[in-house]
C-alpha positions in Angstrom: -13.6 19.7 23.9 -11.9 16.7 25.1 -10.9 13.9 23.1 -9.2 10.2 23.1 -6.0 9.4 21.9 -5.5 6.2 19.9 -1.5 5.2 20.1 0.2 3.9 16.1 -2.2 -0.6 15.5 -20.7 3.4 7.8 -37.2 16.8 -1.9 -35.9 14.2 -4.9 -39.7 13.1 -5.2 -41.4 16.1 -5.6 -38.7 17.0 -8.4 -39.3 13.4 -10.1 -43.2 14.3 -10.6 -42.4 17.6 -12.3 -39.9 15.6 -14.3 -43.1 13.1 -15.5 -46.0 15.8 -15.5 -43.9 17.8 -18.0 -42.9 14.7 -20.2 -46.7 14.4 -20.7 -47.5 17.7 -21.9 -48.3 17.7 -25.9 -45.3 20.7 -26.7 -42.9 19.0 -23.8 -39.1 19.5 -23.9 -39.1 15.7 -23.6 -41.5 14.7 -25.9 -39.7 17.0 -28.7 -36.2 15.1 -28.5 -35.1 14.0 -31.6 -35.0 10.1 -31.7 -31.5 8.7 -32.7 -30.9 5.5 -34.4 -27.3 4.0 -32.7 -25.8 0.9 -34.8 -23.3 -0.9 -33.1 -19.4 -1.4 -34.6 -18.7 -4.7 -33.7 -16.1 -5.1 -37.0 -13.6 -3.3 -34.9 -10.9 -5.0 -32.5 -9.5 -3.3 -29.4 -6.1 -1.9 -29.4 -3.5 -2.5 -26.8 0.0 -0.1 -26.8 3.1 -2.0 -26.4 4.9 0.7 -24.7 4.2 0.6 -20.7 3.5 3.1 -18.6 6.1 4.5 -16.3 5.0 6.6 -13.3 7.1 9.9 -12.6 5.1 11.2 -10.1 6.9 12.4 -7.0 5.0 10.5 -4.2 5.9 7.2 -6.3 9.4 8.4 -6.5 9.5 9.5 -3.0 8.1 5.8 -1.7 10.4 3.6 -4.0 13.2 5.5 -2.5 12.2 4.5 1.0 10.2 1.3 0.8 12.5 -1.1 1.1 14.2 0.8 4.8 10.8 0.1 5.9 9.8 -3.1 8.9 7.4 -4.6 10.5 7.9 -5.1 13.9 6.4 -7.7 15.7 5.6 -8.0 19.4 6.0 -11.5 20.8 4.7 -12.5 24.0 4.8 -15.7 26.6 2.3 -17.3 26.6 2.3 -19.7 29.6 -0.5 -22.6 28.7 -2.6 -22.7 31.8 -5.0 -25.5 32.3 -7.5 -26.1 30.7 -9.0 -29.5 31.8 -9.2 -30.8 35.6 -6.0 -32.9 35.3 -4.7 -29.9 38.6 -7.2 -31.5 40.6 -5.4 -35.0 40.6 -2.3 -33.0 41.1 -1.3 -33.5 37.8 0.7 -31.0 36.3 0.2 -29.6 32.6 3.5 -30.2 30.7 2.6 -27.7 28.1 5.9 -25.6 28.0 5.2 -21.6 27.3 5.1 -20.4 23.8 5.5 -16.8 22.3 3.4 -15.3 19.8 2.8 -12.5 18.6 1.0 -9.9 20.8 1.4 -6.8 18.5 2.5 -5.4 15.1 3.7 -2.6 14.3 5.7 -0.8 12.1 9.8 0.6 12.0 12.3 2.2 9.8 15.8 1.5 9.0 18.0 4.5 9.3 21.7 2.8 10.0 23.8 -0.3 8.5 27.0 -1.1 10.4 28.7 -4.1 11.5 26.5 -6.4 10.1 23.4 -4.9 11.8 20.4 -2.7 11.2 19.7 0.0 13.4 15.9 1.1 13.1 13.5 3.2 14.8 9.7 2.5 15.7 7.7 3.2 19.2 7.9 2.8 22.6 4.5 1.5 22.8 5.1 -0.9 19.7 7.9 -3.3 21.9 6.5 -2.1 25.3 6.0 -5.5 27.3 7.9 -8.0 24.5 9.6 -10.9 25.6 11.1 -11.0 22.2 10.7 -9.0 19.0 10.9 -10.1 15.2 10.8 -7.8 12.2 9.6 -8.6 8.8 11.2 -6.9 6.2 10.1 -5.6 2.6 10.9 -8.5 0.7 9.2 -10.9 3.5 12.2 -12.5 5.4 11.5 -12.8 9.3 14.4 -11.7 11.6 14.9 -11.6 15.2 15.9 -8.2 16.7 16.5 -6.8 20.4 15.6 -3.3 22.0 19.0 -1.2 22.1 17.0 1.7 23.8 13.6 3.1 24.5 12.1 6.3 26.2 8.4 6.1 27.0 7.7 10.0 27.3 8.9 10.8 23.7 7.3 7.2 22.8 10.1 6.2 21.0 12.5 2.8 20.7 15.6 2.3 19.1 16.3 -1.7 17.9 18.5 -3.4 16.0 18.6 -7.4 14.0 21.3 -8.7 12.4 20.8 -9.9 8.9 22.1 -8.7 5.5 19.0 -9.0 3.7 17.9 -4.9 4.1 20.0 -2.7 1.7 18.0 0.4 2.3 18.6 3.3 4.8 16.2 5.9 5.2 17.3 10.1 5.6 15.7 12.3 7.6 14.6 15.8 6.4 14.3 18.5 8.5 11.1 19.8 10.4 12.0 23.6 9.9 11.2 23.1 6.0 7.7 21.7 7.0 4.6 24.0 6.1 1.4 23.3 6.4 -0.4 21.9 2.7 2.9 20.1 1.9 2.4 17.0 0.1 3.5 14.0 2.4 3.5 9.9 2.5 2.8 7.7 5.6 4.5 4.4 5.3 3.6 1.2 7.3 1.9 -2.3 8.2 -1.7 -0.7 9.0 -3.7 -3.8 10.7 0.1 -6.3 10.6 1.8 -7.7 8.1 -0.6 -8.7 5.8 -0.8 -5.5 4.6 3.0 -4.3 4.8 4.5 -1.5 2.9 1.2 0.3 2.4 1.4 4.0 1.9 -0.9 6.7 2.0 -1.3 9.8 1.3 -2.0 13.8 3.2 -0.6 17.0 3.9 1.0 18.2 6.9 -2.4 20.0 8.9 0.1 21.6 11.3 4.1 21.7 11.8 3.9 22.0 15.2 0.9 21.1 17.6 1.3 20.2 21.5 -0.4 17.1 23.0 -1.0 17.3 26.8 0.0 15.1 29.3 -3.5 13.8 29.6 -4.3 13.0 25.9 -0.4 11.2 25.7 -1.0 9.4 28.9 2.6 10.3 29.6 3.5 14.0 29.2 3.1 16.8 27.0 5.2 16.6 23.6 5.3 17.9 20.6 4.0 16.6 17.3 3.2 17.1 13.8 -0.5 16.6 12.5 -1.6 15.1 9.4 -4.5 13.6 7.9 -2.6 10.9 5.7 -4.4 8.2 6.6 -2.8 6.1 10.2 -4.0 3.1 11.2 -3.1 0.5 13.9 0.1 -1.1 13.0 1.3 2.3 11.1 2.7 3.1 14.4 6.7 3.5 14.4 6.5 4.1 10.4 8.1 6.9 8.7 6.0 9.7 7.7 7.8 11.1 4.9 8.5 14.4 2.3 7.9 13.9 -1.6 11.8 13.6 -1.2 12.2 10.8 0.2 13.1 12.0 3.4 11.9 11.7 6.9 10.1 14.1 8.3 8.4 12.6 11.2 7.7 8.6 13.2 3.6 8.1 13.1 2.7 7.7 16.5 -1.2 8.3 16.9 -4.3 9.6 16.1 -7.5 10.5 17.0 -10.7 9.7 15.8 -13.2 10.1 18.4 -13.5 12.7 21.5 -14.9 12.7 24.7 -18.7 13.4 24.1 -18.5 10.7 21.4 -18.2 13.4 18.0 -16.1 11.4 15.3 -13.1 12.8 14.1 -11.1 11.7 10.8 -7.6 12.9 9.1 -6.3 14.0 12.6 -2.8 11.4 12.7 0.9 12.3 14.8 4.2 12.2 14.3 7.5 12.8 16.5 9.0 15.5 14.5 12.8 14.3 13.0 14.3 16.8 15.4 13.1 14.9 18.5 13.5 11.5 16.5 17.7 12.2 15.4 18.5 13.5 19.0 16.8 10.4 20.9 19.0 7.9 18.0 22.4 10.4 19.3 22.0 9.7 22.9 20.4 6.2 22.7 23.7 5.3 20.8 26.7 6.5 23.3 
């Protein structure tokens, strides 16, 4: 069965009668209930504890660690204003100079400080095309940031911005720990940045599945399922351990195949491996 791959941005009644014919009969079951008088307390007031409640579960642990490493990254594009009225007939030209906006979000993690800059990585197919790129970080702030490096087979993109607003680096864990059932968190901007920082929640399906050439559109490569949930604009986001760590970059999913069956929890990541060794040679 063939499928599509989307890159990372509805009797009872015949029960009922016996129900009612028995409720009519003189010795029924519900005829003999014993009728209960209920009185109301309305003397009492509601009690509220003054202690709060602190979460120590690991997946809240694991996402407060990482959160703040974690971007949106914004595709801008030229837009170049054509005409729109039949001023070009009179050979009149529209002054309108070009704007950018933004074409795409997406989503990126910080895993670097130096100098000043941030070093993070998202997807190729998240800057493919930009004539400019912008992140938005955790706390909101809007920063412009350039490509440093990209590789369309692997679908991945290294970039960097300069700002000192982002304290937070990211770790990545290693993919040879990974078995499938474990607990893990997928971090991103699902649908842009309105809804940033959103994290859901899976298990790893398989360690190690192979995508061909045909469902990447590029060539074959090697990912990690999971069925935490991915959505447009997770794509570039950190798919991460109930350490903190990550594991994997979200990259794709699919949800429908070829003869039109629907498929859900079936998301991809770029194992770490694949992910640190793209960062080692991007860098030089």
């Amino acid at each position: 069965m063939k499928h599509s791959l989307i890159p990372v941005v509805i009797i009872s009644a015949v029960i009922g009668g016996g129900v009612v014919y028995s409720g009519i009969q003189p010795n029924s079951w519900f005829q003999e209930q014993t009728v209960t008088k209920k009185t109301a307390n309305i003397s009492g007031q509601a009690s509220i504890s003054k202690v709060a409640y602190t979460s120590n579960d690991e997946a809240t642990i694991a996402y407060n660690k990482i959160k703040n490493a974690v971007v949106t990254v914004q595709n801008l594009q030229t837009n170049s204003g054509q005409n729109t009225d039949f001023s070009s007939f009179f050979g009149e030209q529209d002054q309108e100079s070009p704007k950018v906006e933004t074409a795409s979000e997406g989503s990126g993690v910080v895993y670097k400080i130096a100098n000043g800059s941030v070093y993070i990585i998202t997807n190729n197919h998240v800057v493919a095309d930009s004539d400019a790129l912008q992140i938005i970080t955790a706390s909101g702030k809007k920063v412009k940031a350039e490509v440093v490096g990209t590789d369309e087979k692997q679908d991945l993109a290294l970039i960097k911005a300069n700002t000192s607003t982002i304290k937070t680096t990211a770790k990545f864990g290693s993919v040879n720990e990974l078995a499938s059932g474990q607990p893990v968190l997928a971090i991103g901007s699902p649908l842009g940045s309105e809804y940033a920082t959103s994290v859901t929640s899976g298990i790893i399906s398989a360690k190690s599945r192979t995508l061909s050439a045909e469902e990447t559109g590029v060539t074959a490569a090697r990912v990690i399922q999971t069925d935490a949930a991915i959505n447009p604009g997770n794509s570039g986001g950190p798919l991460v351990n109930l350490s903190g760590q990550v594991v994997g970059i979200n990259s794709s999913k699919i949800t429908l195949s070829t003869d039109g069956t629907s498929v859900e929890g079936m998301g991809f990541a770029i194992p770490s491996d694949i992910v640190q060794t793209f960062i080692n040679q991007t860098e030089k």
